[in-house]
C-alpha positions as CSV (number, residue, x, y, z in Angstrom):
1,X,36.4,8.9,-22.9
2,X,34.0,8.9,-25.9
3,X,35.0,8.1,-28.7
4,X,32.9,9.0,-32.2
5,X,34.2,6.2,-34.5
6,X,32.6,7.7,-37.8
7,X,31.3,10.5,-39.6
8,X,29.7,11.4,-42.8
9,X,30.3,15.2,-44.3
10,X,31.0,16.2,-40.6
11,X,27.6,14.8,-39.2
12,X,27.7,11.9,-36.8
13,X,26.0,8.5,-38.4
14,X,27.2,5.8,-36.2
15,X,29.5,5.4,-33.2
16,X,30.4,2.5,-30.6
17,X,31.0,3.9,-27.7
18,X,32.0,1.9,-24.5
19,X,31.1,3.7,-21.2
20,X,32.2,2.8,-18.0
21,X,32.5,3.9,-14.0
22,X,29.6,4.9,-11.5
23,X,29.1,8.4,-11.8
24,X,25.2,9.6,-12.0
25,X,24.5,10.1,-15.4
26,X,25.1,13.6,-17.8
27,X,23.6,14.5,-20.6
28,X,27.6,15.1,-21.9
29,X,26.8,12.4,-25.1
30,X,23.5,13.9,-25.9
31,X,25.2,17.8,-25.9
32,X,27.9,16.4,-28.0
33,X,25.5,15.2,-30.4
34,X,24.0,18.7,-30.4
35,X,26.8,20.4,-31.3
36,X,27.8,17.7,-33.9
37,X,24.8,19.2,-35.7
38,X,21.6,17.1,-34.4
39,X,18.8,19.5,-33.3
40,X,16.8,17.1,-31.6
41,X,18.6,13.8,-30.0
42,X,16.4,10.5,-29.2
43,X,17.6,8.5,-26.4
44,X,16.2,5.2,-26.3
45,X,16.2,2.3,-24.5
46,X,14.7,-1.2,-24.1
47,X,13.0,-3.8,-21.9
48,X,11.7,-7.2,-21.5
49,X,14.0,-9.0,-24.3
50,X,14.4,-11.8,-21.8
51,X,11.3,-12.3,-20.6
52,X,9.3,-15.3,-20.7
53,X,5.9,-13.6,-21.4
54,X,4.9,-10.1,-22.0
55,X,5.8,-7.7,-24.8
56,X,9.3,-6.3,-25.4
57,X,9.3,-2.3,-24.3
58,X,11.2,0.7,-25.7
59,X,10.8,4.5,-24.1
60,X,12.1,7.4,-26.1
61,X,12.9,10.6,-24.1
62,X,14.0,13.7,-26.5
63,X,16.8,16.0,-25.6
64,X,17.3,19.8,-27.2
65,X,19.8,22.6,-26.8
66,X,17.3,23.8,-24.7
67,X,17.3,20.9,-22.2
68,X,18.4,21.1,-18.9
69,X,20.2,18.6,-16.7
70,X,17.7,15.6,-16.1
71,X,15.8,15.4,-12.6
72,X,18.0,14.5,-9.8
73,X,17.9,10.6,-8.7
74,X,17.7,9.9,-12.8
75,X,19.9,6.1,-13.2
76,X,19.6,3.3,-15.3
77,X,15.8,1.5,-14.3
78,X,18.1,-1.8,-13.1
79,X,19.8,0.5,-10.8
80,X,15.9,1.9,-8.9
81,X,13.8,0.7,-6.7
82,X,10.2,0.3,-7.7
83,X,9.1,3.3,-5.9
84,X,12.2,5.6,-6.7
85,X,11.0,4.5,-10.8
86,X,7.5,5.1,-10.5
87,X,8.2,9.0,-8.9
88,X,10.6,9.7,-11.2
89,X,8.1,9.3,-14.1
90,X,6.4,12.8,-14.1
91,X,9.7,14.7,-13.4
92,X,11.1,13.2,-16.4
93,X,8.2,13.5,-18.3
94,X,8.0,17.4,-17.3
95,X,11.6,17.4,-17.9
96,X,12.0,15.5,-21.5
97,X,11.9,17.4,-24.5
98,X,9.4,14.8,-25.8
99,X,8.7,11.3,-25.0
100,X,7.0,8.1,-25.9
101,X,6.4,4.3,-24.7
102,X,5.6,1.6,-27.2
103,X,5.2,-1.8,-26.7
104,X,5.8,-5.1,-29.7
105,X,3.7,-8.2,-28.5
106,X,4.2,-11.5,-27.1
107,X,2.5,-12.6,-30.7
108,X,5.0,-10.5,-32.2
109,X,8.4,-11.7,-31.1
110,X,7.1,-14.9,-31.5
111,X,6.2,-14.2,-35.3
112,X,9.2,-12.0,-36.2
113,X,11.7,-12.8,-33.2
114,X,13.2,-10.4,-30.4
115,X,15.1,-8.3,-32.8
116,X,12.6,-7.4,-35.7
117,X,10.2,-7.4,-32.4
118,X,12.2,-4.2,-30.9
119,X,12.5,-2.3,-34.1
120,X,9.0,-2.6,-34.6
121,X,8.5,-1.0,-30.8
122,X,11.1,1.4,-31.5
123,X,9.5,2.7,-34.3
124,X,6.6,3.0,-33.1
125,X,7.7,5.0,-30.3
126,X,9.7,6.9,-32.5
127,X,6.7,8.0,-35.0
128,X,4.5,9.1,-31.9
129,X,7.2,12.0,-30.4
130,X,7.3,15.4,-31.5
131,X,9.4,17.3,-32.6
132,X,11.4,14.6,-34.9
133,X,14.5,13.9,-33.7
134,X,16.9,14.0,-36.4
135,X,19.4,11.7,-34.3
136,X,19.1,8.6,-32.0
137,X,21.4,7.6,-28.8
138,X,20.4,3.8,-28.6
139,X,21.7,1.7,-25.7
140,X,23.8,-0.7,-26.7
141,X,26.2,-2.4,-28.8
142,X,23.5,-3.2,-31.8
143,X,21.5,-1.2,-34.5
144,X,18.3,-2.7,-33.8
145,X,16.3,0.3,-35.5
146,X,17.9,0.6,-39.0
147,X,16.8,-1.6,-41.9
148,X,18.5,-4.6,-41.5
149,X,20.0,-6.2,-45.0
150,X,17.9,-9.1,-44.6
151,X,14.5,-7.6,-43.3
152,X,12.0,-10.1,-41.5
153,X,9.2,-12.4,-43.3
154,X,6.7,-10.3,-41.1
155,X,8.7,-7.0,-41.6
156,X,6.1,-4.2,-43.2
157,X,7.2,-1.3,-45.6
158,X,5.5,0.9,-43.0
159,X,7.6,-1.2,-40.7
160,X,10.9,-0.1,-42.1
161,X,10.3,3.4,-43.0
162,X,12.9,5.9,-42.5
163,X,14.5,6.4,-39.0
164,X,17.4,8.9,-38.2
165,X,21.1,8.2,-38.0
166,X,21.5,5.7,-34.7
167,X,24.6,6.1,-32.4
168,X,25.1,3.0,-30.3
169,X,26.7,3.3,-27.4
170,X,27.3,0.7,-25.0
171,X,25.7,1.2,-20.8
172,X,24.8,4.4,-22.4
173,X,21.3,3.6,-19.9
174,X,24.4,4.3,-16.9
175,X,26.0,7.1,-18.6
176,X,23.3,9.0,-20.2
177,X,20.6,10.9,-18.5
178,X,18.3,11.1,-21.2
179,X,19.0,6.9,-21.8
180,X,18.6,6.1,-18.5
181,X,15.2,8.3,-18.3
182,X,14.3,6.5,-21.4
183,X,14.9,3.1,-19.5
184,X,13.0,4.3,-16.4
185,X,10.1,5.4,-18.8
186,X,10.1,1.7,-20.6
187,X,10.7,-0.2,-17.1
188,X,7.8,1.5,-15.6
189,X,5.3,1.0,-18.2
190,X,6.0,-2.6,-19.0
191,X,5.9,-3.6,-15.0
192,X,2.3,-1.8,-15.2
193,X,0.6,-3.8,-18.1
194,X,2.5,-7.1,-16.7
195,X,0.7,-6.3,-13.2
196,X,-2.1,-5.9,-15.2
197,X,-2.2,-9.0,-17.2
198,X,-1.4,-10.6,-13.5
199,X,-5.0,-9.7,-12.7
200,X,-5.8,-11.8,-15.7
201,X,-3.3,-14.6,-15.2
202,X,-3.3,-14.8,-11.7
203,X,-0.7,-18.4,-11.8
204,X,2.4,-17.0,-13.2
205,X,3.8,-14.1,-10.4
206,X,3.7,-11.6,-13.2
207,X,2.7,-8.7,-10.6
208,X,6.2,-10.2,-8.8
209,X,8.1,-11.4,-11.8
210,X,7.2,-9.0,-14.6
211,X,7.2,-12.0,-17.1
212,X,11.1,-13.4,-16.3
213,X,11.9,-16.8,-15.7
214,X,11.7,-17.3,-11.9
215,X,11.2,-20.6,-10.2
216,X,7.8,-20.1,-9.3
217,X,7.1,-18.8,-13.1
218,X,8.2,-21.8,-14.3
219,X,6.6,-24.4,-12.2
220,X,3.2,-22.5,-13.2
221,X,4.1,-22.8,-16.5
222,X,4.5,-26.5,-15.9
223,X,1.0,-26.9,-14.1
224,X,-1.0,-25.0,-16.0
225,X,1.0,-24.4,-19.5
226,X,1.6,-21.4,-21.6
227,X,-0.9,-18.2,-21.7
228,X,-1.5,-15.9,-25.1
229,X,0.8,-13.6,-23.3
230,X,3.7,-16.4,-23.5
231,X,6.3,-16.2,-26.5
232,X,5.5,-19.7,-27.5
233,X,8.8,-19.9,-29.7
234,X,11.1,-19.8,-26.6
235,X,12.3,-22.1,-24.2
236,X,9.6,-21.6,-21.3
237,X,10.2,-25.3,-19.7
238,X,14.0,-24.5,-18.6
């Protein structure tokens, strides 16, 4: 059941909403949103907060009234295998309304820290889709888009303009289509640029590890220390 926890003159500004069972995802939330009053709905999604090296990800994937039911095979990235990710990729970006990837740095986390390091992606990704969605189905328990009360040392104005109302909603990446196509969209394009920067890096597994804390990753790390692509301000040595 979803529950829509508060409202402001009739138009959703933030809910919790706890989402369970193993059903393929629906765009059910996102339609509910629409007829709430949203005319465009931003699903979004993250990856990489727990990795090692590498940026911090966030894919966007817009829904309308217009919309139709997401590709078949659509689930959360964690639930796909590498290749089932990378085909879905141009169904769902024929499919999305709109769509975006942006990326917040190594550098960046490390400066501002994981949180103020994902809004930054977020809104990034957010200023580059068209149309403007005028509401946003984040993943999650947390509002990491919104100004926070206490904004970052290394938090910009053009950092903290204006973003829509956010709706978090937690395993909404197993429960929505549009979040879980937002999370393959994200996945995809952050293992990419970490196979990438393998080519570059060649000690640390990244083609294998995308960044994460393996074994092997950190025994490199040990040998042969901490790249530019390492987020020096976390705990790389175990």
């Amino acid at each position: 059941m979803v529950e829509w926890t508060e409202h402001r003159d009739g138009t959703i500004v933030m809910a919790r909403v706890v989402a369970g069972g193993s059903r393929p995802p629906t765009l059910r939330v996102e339609r509910r949103l629409l007829r709430e009053g949203a005319t465009v709905v931003a699903a979004i999604d993250e990856v990489g907060r727990g990795a090692l090296s590498g940026p911090v990800t966030v894919g966007v994937v817009l829904v309308t009234a217009r919309t139709r039911s997401a590709p078949p095979g659509v689930r959360d990235s964690k639930l796909l295998r590498a290749p089932s990710r990378e085909a879905l990729v141009p169904r769902i970006q024929r499919w999305a309304a709109g769509y975006a990837v942006a990326h917040a740095s190594a550098r960046e986390v490390d400066e501002r820290g994981v949180v103020a390091a994902l809004r930054l992606a977020g809104r990034r990704a957010l200023r580059s889709v068209v149309p403007r969605p005028d509401v946003v189905l984040l993943d999650g328990d947390h509002d990491y888009l919104s100004v926070p009360a206490a904004p970052g040392l290394y938090e910009s104005v053009e950092d903290l303009g204006d973003v829509p109302a956010v709706v978090t909603m937690i395993r909404a990446d197993v429960s929505c289509a549009a979040v879980a196509a937002a999370s393959v969209l994200a996945k995809t394009a952050r293992d990419a640029l970490m196979t990438e920067l393998a080519r570059q890096y060649p000690h640390y597994g990244w083609h294998d590890n995308k960044g994460y804390a393996t074994e092997s990753h950190r025994r490199a790390l040990a040998e042969f220390g901490p790249t530019p692509q390492h987020r020096r301000t976390w705990r790389l040595y175990g």
